[in-house]
C-alpha positions in Angstrom: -5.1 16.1 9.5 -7.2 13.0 9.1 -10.3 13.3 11.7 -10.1 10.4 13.5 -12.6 9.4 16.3 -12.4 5.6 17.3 -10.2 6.1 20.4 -12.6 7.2 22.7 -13.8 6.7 26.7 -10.4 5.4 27.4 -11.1 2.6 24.3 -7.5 1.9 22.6 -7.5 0.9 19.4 -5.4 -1.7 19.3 -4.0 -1.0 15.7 -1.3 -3.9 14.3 -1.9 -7.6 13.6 -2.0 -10.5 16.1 -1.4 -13.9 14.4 -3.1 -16.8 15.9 -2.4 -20.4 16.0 -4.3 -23.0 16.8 -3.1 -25.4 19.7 -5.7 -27.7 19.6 -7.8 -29.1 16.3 -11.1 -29.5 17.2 -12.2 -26.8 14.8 -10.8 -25.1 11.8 -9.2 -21.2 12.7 -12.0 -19.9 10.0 -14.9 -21.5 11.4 -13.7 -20.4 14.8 -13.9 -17.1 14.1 -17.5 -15.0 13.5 -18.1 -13.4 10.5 -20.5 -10.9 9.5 -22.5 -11.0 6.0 -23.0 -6.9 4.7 -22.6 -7.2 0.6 -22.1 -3.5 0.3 -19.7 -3.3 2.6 -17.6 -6.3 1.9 -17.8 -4.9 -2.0 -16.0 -2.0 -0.6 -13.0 -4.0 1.6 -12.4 -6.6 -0.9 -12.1 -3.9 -3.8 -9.9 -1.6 -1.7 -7.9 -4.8 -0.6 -7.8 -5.8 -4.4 -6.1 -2.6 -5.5 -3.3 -2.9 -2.9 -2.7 -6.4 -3.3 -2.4 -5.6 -7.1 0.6 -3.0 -6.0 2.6 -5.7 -3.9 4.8 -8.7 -5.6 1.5 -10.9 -4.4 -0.2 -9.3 -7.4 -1.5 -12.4 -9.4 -2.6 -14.0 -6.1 -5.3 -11.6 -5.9 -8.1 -13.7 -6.5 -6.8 -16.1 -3.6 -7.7 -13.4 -1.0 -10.2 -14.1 1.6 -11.1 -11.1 3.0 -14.2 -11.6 5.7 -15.5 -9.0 8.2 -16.3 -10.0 11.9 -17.9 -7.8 15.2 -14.9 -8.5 17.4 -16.7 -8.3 20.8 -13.5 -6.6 21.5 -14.7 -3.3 19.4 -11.2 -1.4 19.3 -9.4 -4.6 17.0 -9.2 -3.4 13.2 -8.0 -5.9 11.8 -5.8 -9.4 11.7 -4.1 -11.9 9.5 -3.8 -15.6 9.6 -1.5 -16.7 6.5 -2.7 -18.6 3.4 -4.3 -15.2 2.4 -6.9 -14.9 4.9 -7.8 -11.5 6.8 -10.8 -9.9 8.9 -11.7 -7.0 9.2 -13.7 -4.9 12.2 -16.8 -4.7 10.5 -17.6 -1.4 12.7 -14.1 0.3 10.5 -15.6 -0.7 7.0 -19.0 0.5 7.9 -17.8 3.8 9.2 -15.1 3.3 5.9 -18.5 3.1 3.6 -19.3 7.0 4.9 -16.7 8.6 6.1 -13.4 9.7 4.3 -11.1 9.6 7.4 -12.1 6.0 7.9 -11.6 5.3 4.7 -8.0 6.3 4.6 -7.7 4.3 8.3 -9.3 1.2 6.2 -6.7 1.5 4.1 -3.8 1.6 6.1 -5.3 -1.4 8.0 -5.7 -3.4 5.1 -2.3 -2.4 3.2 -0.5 -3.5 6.9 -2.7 -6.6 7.4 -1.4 -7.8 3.4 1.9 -6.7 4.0 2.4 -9.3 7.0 1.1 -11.9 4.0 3.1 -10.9 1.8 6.2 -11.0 4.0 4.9 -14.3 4.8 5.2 -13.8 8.6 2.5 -15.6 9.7 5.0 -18.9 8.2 8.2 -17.4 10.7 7.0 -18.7 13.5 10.1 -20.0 14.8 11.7 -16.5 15.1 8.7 -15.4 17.3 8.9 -18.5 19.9 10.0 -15.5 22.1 7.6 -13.1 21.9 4.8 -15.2 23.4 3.0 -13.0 25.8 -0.6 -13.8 26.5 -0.7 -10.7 29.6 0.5 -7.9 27.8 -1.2 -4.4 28.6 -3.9 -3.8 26.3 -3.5 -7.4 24.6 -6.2 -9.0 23.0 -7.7 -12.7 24.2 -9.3 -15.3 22.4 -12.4 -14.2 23.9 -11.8 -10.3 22.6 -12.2 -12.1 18.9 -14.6 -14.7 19.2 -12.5 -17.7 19.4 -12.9 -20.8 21.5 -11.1 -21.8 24.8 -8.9 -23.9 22.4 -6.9 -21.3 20.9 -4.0 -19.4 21.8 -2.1 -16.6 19.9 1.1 -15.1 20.0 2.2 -11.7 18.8 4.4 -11.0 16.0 7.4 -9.1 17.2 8.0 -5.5 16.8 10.4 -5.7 13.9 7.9 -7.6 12.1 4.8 -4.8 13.1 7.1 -2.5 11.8 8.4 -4.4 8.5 4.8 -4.8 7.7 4.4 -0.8 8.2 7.1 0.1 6.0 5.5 -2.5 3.2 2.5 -1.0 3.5 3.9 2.3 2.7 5.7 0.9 -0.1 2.0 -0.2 -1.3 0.7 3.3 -0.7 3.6 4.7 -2.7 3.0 2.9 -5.5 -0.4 3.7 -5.6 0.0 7.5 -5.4 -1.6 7.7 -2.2 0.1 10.3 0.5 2.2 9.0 3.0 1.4 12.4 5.2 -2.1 10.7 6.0 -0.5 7.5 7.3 1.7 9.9 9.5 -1.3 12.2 10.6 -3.7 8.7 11.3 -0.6 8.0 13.7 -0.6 11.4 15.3 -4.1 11.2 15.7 -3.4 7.9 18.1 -0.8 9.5 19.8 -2.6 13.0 20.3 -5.0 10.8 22.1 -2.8 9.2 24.2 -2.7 5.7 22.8 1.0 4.6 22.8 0.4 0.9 21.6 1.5 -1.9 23.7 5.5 -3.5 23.5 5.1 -5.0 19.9 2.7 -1.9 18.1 4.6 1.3 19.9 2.8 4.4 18.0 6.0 6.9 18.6 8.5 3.6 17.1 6.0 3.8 14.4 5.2 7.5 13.7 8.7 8.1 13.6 9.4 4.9 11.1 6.4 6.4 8.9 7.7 9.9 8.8 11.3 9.4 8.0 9.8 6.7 5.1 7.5 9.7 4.2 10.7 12.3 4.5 12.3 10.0 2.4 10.0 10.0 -0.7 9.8 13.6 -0.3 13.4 14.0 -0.8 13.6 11.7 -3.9 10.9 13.8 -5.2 8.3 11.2 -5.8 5.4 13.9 -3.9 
């Protein structure tokens, strides 16, 4: 079981991407954001992201990856995606990453799901989330959790997207010979600590989706 210990004093990690777009112009969605310099630690993400982008169909756009790493003052956000290849990371997960093998693993299921929305280029459907605006869900992250200005709103992708980009991500995992059982156990370790997501990152929709993909290989022999 993959030891996992970021869900604590009633934080919930809230684990899944938010995409954010910019209503008004006055500054660019990268500058907006705050990033964090740490070489040895952005060595780490970028060479772990490198490897999974190198197993999707985005493999020769590799070197167009921005990958930056930002203190969220929200603490519990892993990690989101904005299109055109961009992604941060919590810089508190790669640190911890850097150390510790269980965070390591939880790295790489963060970074695997936050290139799988780019590869499925969902941050670009943005007409088939027009519904799923909600800026009061339980748990939901602001502008403020992330750093960005009053000048900014975001929407969520929907739930069949969170979970497309799971299922991609696996596919990633697959291909690079890593278990599936440790995505599974990462999920059980959020649900044996009570964290059931919010309406568009359900953990039990998702551990179930991740171990009947996992199920799956295992009958087709591939572990």
């Amino acid at each position: 079981m993959v030891e996992l210990h970021l869900l604590t004093r009633g934080r919930r990690c809230l684990y899944g991407m938010i995409v954010f777009l910019l209503v008004l112009t006055s500054c660019s969605m990268q500058a907006s954001i705050p990033t964090v310099s740490d070489d040895s630690v952005e060595l780490l993400v970028r060479n772990e992201a490198a490897q999974i982008v190198a197993a999707s169909d985005d493999k020769y756009g590799v070197s167009h990856y921005q990958i930056f790493l930002s203190d969220f003052p929200r603490k519990d956000i892993l990690g989101m995606s904005f299109g055109n290849r961009r992604i941060y990371i919590s810089h508190q997960l790669a640190k911890l990453a850097s150390s510790r093998l269980s965070y390591l693993w939880l790295l790489r299921q963060t970074l695997a799901h936050e290139i799988a929305h780019e590869t499925a280029g969902h941050a670009k459907q943005t007409g088939s989330n027009l519904l799923t605006l909600n800026t009061t869900l339980r748990d939901g992250a602001s502008n403020v959790d992330v750093g960005l200005p009053w000048n900014v709103r975001f929407r969520n992708y929907s739930m069949d997207k969170e979970l497309e980009a799971d299922s991609i991500g696996l596919g990633y995992w697959k291909k690079l010979g890593w278990d599936c059982h440790i995505w599974v156990q990462i999920l059980q370790g959020f649900e044996s600590q009570n964290y059931s997501g919010d309406v568009f990152h359900p953990t039990d929709k998702r551990l179930k989706q991740a171990q009947r993909l996992c199920h799956s290989e295992e009958k087709a022999g591939v572990i």
